[in-house]
C-alpha positions in Angstrom: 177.8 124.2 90.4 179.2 120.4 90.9 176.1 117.5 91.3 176.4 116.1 93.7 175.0 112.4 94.6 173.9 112.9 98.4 171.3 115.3 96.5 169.5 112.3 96.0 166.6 112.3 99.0 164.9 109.8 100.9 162.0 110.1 102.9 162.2 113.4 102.9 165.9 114.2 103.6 168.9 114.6 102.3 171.3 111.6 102.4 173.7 112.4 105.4 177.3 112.2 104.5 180.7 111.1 106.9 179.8 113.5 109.7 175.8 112.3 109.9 174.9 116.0 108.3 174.3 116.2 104.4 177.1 116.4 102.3 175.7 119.5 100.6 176.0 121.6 104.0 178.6 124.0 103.6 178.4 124.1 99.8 177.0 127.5 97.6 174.7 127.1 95.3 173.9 129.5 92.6 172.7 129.4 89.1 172.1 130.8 85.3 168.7 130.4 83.6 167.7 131.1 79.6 164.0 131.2 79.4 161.7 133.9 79.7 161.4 136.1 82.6 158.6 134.7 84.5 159.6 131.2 83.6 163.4 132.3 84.9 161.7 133.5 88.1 159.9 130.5 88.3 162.8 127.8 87.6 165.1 130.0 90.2 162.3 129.6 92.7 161.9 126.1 92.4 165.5 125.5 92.4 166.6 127.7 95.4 164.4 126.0 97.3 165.1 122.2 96.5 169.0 123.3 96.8 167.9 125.2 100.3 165.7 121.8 101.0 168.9 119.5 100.6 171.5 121.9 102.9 173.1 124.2 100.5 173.6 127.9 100.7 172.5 130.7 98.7 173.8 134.2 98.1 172.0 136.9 97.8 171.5 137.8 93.9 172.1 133.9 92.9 170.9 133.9 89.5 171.7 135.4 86.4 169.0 135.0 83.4 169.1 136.3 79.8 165.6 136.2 78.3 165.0 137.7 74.1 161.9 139.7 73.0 158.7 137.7 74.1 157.5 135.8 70.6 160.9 135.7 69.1 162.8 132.6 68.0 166.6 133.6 69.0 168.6 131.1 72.0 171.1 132.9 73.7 173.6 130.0 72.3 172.9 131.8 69.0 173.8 135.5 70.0 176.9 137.0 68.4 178.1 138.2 71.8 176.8 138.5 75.8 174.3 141.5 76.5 176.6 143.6 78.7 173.9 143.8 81.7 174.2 139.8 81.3 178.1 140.0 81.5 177.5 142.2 84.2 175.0 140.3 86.5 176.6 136.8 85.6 180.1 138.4 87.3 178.2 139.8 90.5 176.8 136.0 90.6 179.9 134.6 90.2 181.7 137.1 93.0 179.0 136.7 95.5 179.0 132.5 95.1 182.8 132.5 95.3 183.5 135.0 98.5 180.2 132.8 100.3 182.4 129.8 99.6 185.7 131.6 101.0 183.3 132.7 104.1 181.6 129.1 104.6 185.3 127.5 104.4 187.1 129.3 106.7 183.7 129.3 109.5 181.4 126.5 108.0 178.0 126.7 108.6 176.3 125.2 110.6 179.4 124.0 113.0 179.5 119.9 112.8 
């Protein structure tokens, strides 16, 4: 996920870019989260909707989130390998971001 400066917002919307439409319209957004589950639901939720707020659009299943045992000390950056079902779900992220992309480039959405 590039950043992108027409993310920046004022009053209330996103900057509009050549064609008078934010520049973030026709991008895919998705995203990967370390944290805890409920705080990887919450960050998601938060995100997804200030990424939807600005133009961009969302797969379905567009997050991927490893969380450890609740009261333990371990980062992910520090496990010795990926949990497979992390491998797994980071891959269906990455598939369903990239064929959105291939979709939204050959029939962008929402027609200029």
């Amino acid at each position: 996920m590039g950043v992108y400066p027409s993310w920046h917002r004022r009053n209330g919307r996103a900057d509009p870019g050549d064609q008078g439409r934010p520049t973030t319209f026709g991008k895919v957004a998705v995203a990967a989260v370390v944290g805890n589950e409920d705080g990887a639901h919450k960050i998601s939720a938060d995100l997804f909707q200030c990424l939807d707020d600005v133009g961009c659009t969302i797969p379905a299943q567009a997050v991927t989130y490893w969380n450890g045992e609740a009261m333990h000390g371990t980062d992910f950056k520090d496990l010795p390998e990926v949990p497979d079902q992390v491998a797994r779900t980071t891959a269906t992220v990455a598939r369903h971001g990239a064929h959105l992309a291939r979709l939204l480039r050959q029939a962008p959405y929402p027609p200029a």
